[in-house]
N, C-alpha and C positions, 0 to 999 in steps of 0.2 A: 060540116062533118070532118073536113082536112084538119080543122082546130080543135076540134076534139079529142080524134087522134093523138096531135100535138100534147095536147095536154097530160092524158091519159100515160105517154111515153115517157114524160116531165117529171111524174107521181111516182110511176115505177121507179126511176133513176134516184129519188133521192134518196129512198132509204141504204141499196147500197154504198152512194157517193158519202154518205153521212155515217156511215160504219168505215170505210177508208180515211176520212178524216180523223175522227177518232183513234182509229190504229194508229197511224202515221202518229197523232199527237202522243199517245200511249208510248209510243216507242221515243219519241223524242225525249218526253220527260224522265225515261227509266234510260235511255243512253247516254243526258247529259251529267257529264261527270262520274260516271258509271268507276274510272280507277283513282277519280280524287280521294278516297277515303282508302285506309292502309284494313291490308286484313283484318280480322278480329280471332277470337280463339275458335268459336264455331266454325268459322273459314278455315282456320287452322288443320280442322281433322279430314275437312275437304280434300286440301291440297296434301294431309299424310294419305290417305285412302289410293287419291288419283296417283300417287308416287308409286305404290303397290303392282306386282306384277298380279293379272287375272288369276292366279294362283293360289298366293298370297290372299289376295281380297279375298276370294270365296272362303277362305279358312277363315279368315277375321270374319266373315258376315257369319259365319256358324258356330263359331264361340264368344266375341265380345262384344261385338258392332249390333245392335239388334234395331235391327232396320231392314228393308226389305233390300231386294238389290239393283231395282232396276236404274236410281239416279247414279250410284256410286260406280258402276259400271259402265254407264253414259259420260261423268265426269273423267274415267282413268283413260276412255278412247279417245274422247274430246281434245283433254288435254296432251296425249301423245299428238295429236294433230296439228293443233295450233298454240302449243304451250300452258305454264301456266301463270300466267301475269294476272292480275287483277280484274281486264278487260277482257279476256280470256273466258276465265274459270267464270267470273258474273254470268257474261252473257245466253249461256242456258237458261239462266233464272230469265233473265229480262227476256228472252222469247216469247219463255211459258206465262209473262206477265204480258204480254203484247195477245196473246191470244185470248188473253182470258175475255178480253173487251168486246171481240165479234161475239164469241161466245155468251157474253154476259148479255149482249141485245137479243140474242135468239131466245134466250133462255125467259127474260122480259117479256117478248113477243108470244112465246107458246103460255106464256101464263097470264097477258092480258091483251095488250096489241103492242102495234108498233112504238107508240107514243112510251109506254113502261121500259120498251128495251131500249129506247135512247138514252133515257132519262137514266134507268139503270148504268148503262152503259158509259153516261159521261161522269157516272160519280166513279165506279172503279177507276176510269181512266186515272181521275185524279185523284183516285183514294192516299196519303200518305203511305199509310202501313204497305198497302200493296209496292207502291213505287220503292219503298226500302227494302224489301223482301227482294223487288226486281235484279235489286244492286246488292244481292247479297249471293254468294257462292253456295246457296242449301238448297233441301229440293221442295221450299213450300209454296211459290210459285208454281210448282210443276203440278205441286197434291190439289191447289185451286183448278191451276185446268182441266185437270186429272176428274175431279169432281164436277165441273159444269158439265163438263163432257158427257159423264153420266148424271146431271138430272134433266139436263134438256130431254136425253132420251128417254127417261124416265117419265117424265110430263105427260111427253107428246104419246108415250104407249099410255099412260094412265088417260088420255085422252081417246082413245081408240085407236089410234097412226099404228096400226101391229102390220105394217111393212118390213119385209125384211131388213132393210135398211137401220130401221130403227130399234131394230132387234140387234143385230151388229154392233149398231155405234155402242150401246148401252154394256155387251159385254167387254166391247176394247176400252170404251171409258171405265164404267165400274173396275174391269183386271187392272188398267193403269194404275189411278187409284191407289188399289190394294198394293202393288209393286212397288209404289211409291213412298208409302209410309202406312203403317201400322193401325193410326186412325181413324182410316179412309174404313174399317168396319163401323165406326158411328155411321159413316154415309148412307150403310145398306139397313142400318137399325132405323135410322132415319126414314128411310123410304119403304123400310117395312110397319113401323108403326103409322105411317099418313095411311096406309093400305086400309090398317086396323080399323083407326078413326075411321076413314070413308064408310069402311062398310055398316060402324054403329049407323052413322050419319043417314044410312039409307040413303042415296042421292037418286034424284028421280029422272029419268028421261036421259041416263049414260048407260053407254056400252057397259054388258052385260059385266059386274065384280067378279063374279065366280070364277067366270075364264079370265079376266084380270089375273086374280091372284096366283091360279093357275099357271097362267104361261110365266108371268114374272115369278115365280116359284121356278119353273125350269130355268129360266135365264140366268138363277139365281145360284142354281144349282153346276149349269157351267159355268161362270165364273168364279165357283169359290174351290169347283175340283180343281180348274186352271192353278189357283192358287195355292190349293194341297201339296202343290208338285213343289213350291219351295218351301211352306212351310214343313216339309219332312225333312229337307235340311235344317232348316231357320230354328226347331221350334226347341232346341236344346238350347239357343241363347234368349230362347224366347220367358220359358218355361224359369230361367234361375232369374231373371232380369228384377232387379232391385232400383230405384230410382232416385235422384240425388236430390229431387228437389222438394220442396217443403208442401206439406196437403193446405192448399188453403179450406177459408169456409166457405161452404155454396155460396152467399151473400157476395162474396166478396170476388170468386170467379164470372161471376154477370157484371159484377162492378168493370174487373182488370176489362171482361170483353168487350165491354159499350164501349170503352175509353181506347183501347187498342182499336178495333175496330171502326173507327169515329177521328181519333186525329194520330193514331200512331201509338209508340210504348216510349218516345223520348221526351213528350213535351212535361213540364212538370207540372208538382201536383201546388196548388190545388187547380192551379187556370186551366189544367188537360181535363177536368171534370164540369168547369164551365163551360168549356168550348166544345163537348160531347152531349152537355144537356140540347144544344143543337138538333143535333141527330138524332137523339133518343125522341124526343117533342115529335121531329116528322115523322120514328120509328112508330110512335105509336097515332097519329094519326093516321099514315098507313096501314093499318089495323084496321083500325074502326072502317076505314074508306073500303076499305077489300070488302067487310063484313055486309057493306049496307049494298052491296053491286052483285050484280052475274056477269061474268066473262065468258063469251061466247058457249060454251057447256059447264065450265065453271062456276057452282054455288060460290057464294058468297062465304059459305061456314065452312066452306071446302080450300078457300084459298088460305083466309086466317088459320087452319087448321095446320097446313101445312107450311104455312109461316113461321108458327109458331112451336110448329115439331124440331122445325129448320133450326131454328132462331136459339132455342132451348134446352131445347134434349141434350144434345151433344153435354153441354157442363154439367146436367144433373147424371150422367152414365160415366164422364167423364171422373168427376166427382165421388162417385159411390164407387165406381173401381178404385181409387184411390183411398176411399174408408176399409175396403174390404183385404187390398193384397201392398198396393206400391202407388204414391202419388205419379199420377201420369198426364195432370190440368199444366199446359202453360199456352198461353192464347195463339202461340204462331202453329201448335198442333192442331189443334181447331179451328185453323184459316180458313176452311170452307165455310165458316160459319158465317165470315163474313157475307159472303154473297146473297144469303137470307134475308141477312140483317141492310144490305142496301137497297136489296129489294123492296120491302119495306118500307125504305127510304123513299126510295122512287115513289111508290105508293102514294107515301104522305105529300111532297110535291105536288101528283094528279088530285092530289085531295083541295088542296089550297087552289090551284087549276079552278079545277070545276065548281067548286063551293063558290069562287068570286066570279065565275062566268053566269051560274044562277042567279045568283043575288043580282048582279046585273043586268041581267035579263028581266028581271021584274021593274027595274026603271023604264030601260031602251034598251030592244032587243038588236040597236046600233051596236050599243056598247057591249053586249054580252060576248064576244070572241076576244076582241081587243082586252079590256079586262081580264080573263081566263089566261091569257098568254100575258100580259104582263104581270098579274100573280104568282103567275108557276113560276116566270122567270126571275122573280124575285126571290121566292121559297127556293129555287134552286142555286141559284147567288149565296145565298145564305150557307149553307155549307162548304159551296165549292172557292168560298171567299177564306173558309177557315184553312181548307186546302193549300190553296196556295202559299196561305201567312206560315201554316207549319211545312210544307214545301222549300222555299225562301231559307229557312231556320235547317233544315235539312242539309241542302245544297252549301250553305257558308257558312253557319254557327259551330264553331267547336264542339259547344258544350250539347250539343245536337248530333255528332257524330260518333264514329266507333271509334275505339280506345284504338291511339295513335303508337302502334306496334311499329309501324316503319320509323319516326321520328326516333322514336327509344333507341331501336338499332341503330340507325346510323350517326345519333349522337356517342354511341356508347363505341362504334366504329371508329368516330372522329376523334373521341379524347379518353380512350381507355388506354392503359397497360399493357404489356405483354403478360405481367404478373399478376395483374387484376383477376378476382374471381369476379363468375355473376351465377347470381341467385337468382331462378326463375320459381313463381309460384302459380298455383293455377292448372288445372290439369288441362293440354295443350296449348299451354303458352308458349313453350319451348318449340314447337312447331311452326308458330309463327315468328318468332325472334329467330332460327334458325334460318328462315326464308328471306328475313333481311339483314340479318348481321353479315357482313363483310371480314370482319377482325379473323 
């Protein structure tokens, strides 16, 4: 009985002990080297915003800056705090990238068990894209956790969990979110069309849809009045906003997000597309694998469905807005997408798992565990091997890195003229040459 107990105590402790390891290693990988790399122009408007008195910013966020306000107000206290140095202004991002990982197992666990949220959980850890984003002074790290935050809670109410708690988290996630970047409304489109789908889907033997829709209808309702309250400032810059970058075609927005999402946006082409067909392979056998299962109240047609709303929607809403008024597709907007899309991932791993744990089981039911567990751990190698190679290339490769703005200034520090003119090109380049030039 004593060792039973024992045991039973052993079981409980690993799952949190194995989400602290993972944090810890999340944080190690997005701390190391975190100020080897010099600003870039996007950091640039970081560090003009954070210079701004609260004043000042609230005027720029209601005429030119069309963004929501809560990172850029978080970066000008921050940085009155502890300055603004590269290690500095980063480490918001790398917080919100250290979170996303506990986050990323729960969110695992409430859509299949334990085993999905680890497995989820150690591919963020190690995702590329994520770990760059960590080490970058913007707020799309924050719109990731911003966004698990609200679908875990979203899940587990589409699950029945309508605790108040879970009503809470869903409006402080979902407001984040929206505070955070602009978006963060695919999130709620998102999670209103899975609503849609369920209810064609008829799902049999779950808590009642009607009051479903109902209450997340209210919830839905306070958080977007919360929101009202700045877009009645926001929405004069909201309303003229014009866009600078170029509309791609649907085809080729799925393309950019497998391959961002998958090994990063530096590796080149055409080996970032080989090294993505990886991911995609387990994306879509995680498909199939969701489709042919039930997860504790979980249909099968219920999990692909919202997989694939996850996974989807976002480029094609993304996209058609961008036919219709202003291009607004570029893959680090659509960050949450990624979490879908690893999820999935994970998927396709428990697919390989279980597929060679059967199959072995028809020989010797000796070998049917062994086998499953050295499958997975193979399927999961397999990505997180690509990982590390574009990781590696990250941390030391030049040609892997951000455009080297400190180098420039302080060569141009070192062996310029008093008489010498400089031409800056680029809008906010001059922001970040002004942050290192010394002359």
């Amino acid at each position: 009985m004593t060792q039973d107990v024992g045991v039973c105590c052993i079981r409980r402790c690993i799952p949190p002990t194995l989400a602290l390891v993972l944090t810890l290693l999340a944080f190690g990988l997005r701390a190391y080297r975190l100020d080897a790399q010099s600003y870039w122009i996007d950091e640039g408007w970081t560090l003009h915003y954070a210079a701004l008195t609260p004043g000042q910013l609230w005027h720029t966020l209601q005429t030119t800056r069309v963004v929501p306000p809560l990172y850029h107000f978080l970066t000008l206290y921050w940085s009155t705090l502890v300055g603004n140095n590269e290690y500095a202004m980063r480490f918001v991002s790398l917080l919100c990238g250290v979170l996303s990982v506990p986050l990323m197992m729960r969110l695992g666990k409430a859509f299949g068990n334990a085993r999905l949220g680890l497995v989820a959980a150690v591919l963020i850890t190690a995702s590329p894209y994520q770990v760059w984003h960590s080490q970058d002074a913007r707020n799309y790290t924050m719109l990731t956790a911003a966004a698990l935050v609200s679908m875990v809670s979203f899940v587990n109410l589409w699950q029945g969990r309508w605790g108040w708690r879970w009503q809470l988290l869903y409006v402080l996630g979902t407001e984040w979110a929206l505070l955070t970047h602009y978006h963060a409304l695919i999130l709620i489109g998102v999670q209103g069309l899975f609503l849609l789908v369920g209810r064609l889907l008829r799902p049999e033997g779950i808590w009642s849809r009607r009051q479903l829709h109902l209450r997340w209808g209210m919830l839905l309702l306070i958080t977007l009045g919360l929101f009202s309250a700045w877009l009645y400032f926001g929405m004069g810059a909201l309303k003229s906003y014009y866009n600078w970058i170029p509309q791609p075609a649907l085809w080729e927005t799925y393309v950019r997000s497998a391959i961002a999402y998958s090994v990063g946006e530096l590796v080149p082409m055409p080996l970032s597309v080989w090294l993505s067909l990886a991911f995609v392979v387990l994306f879509l056998c995680g498909l199939v694998y969701a489709a042919r299962r039930s997860w504790r109240n979980w249909h099968g047609r219920h999990m692909v469905a919202l997989l694939m709303i996850y996974t989807l929607a976002p480029n094609l809403i993304a996209w058609l807005y961008g036919e219709l008024r202003t291009p607004v597709y570029l893959e680090r907007y659509l960050i949450p997408v990624q979490v879908g899309y690893l999820l999935a991932i994970a998927l396709g791993v428990l697919a390989i798992s279980n597929g060679a744990g059967k199959l072995a089981g028809h020989l010797s039911m000796v070998w049917r565990r062994p086998s499953a567990v050295l499958c997975g751990a193979v399927a999961l190698l397999v990505p997180l091997s690509i990982d590390i190679w574009v990781l590696y290339h990250h941390y030391y490769d030049p040609a892997y890195a951000k455009p080297d703005w400190r180098t420039i200034a302080r060569t141009i520090t070192d062996y310029g003229l008093p008489q010498d003119g400089i031409i800056i090109t680029g809008d906010g380049s001059e922001m970040v040459f002004d942050y290192y030039y010394e002359g």
